[in-house]
N, C-alpha and C positions, 0 to 999 in steps of 0.2 A: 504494500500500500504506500501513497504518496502524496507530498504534501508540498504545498506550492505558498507562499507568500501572499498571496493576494486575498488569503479566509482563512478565518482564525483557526488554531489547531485543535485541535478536536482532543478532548481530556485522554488521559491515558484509559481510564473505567470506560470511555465509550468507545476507543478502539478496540479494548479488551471484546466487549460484547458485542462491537461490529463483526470482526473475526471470529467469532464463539457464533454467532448466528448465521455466516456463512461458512460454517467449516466443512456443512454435508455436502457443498457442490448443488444442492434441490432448489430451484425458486421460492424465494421467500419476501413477504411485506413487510414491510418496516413501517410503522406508522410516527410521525412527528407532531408534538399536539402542542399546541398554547394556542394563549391569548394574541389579542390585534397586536401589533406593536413587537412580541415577542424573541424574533429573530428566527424564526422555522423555516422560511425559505433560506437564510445563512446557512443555517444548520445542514440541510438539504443539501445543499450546493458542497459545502463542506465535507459530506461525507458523500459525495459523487465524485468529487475530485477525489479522494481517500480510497476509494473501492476503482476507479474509472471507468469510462464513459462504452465502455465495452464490455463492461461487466454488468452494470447500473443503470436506472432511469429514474428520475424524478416526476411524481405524475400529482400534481396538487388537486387537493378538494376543490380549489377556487374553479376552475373549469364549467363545475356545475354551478355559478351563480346562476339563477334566474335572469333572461333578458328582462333589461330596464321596461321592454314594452310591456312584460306581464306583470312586473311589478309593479306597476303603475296602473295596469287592470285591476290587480289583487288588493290595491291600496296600501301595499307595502313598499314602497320604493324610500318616504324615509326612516326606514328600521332596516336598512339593506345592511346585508354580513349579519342580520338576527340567523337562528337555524329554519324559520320556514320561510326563508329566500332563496336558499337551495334547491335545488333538485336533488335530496336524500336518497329517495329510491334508485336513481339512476347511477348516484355515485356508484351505492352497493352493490347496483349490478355489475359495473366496472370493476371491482375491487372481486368481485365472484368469479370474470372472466379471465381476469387478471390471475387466480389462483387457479382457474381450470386450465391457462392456455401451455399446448402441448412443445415441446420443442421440436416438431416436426409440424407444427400449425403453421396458422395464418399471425401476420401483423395484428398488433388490438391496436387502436388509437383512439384515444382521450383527449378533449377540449381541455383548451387552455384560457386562463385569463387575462387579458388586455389590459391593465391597469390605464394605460392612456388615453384608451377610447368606454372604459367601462363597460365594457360587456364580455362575453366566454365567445370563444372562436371554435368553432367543432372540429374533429381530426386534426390538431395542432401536434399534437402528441403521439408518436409509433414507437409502441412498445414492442421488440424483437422477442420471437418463441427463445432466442437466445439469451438472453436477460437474466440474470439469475436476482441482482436486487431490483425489486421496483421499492422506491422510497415516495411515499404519499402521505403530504404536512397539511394541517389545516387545523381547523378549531375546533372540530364537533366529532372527531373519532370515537374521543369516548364517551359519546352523547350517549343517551340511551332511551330517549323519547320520540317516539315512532318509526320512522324507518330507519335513523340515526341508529339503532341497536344494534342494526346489524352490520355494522363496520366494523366493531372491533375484535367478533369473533372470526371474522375473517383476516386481520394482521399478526402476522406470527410472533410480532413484539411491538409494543409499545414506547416511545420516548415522550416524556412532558417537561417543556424546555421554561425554567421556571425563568424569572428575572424580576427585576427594583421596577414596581409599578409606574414611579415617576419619571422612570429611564423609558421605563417603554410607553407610557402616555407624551412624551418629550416628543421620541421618533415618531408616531403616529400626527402628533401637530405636523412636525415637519412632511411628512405624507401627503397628508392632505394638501398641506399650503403648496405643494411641489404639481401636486396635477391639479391647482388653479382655486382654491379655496381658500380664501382671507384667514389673517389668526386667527379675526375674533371667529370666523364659522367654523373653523377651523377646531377652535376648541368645543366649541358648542355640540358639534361633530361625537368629539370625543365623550365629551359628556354625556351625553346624552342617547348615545347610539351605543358606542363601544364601550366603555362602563361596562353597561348591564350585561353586554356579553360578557366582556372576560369575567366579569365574577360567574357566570353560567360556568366559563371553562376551566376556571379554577376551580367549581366545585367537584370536576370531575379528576384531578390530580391523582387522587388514593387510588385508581383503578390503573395508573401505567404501571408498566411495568420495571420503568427506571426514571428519572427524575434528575433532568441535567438542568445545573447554574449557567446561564449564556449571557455572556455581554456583548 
């Protein structure tokens, strides 16, 4: 495994159980969970570079956000990133083909999210029958209210990427204000929307299976 300058290094306990969870050679999910703000896509990236991109795929929950137009059907568009702005069921089916797909299969591919343009992009993502980690981060793995349940019995480990609340409400202003949203909305944002989530996703902590400090 290898590691590059440009993402932080990855603690000695998560390399341990990186290599401990790929040691059979057999495709296995890796699930990354926190809050908004948290660092999971870092994390992500960090252990794709660590594993390589020939062993490895990063495939995020965000893919399935709901498009803006149904959200704004649904009258949910501002509580977006809540869990029933997702497309739940759909992830999990992902996440089921994703554990069914054979090494002499077909490609799977997975939408991805747009952060620039805010909406999911479909087939962004080609997961190879050769793959052995698919790593899939996002906030509701260990959800466990309604179709949400069933993602986590399908990830063969868990990671909950903890961090200093005020550090990760910081980077999330900067977030927002960076794809076009003032401080003050900027905070309002946070308050008021992303709050109430991560306290959702920190209540689900006790259920990973490991529990990594990220800054």
């Amino acid at each position: 495994m290898n590691t590059t300058p440009n993402l932080p290094a990855l603690p000695a306990d998560a390399l341990f159980r990186l290599q401990a969870l790929m040691a059979s050679g057999q495709r296995k999910l890796l699930g990354v969970i926190g809050a908004p703000g948290a660092g999971k896509s870092t994390l992500a990236a960090a252990l794709l570079q660590a594993v390589g991109t020939e062993r490895a795929q990063v495939v995020p929950m965000d893919g399935f956000h709901l498009a803006n137009v149904e959200l704004q059907r649904l009258g949910r568009a501002g509580r977006k990133g809540a869990p029933d702005t997702f497309d739940s069921a759909g992830y999990v089916a992902l996440l089921q083909r994703l554990r069914d797909q054979r090494a002499d299969g077909d490609i799977v591919y997975a939408p991805e999210f747009h952060r620039d343009i805010e909406e999911p992009i479909a087939g962004a993502i080609a997961v190879l029958p050769s793959t052995q980690l698919v790593i899939t981060e996002g906030n509701y793995l260990l959800h466990d209210v309604g179709p949400w349940g069933g993602a986590a019995p399908l990830l063969d480990e868990t990671w909950y990427v903890d961090i200093d609340d005020a550090l990760r409400e910081e980077r999330l202003i900067q977030r927002h204000r960076q794809f076009g949203r003032s401080a003050e909305a900027a905070r309002a944002w946070v308050d008021s929307t992303d709050a109430p989530n991560a306290r959702l996703i920190a209540a689900t902590k006790s259920r990973a299976d490991y529990v990594l400090a990220w800054s």
